[in-house]
C-alpha positions in Angstrom: 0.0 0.0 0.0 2.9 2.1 0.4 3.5 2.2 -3.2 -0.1 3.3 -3.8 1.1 7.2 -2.3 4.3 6.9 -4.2 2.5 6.5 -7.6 0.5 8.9 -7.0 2.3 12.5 -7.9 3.1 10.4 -11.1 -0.2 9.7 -12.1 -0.9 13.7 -11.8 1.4 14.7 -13.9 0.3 11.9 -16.3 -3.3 13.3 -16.1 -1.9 17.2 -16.2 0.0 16.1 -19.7 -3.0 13.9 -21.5 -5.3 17.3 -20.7 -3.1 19.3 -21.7 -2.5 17.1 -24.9 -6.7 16.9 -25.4 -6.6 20.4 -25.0 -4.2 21.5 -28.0 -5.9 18.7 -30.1 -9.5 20.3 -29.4 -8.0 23.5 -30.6 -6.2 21.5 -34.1 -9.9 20.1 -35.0 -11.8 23.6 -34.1 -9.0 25.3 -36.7 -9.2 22.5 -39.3 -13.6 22.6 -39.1 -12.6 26.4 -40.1 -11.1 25.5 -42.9 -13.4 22.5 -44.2 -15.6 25.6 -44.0 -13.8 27.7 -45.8 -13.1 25.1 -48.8 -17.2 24.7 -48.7 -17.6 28.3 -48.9 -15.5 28.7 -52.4 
């Protein structure tokens, strides 16, 4: 059980990365809809 509160900074800085990672991907897809629009647009 020990282990259990040694593992557990890691984790958080696992969790802080994959948001931060879902973050700049959210912002990839909102920039490539705007330019599927644009393309539709023409």
């Amino acid at each position: 059980m020990e282990y259990v509160g040694l593992l557990a900074p890691i984790a958080f800085v696992f969790a802080i990365s994959a948001y931060s990672q879902l973050a700049a991907l959210r912002r990839e897809i909102e920039s490539l809809k705007v330019e599927i629009e644009k393309i539709k647009a023409k």
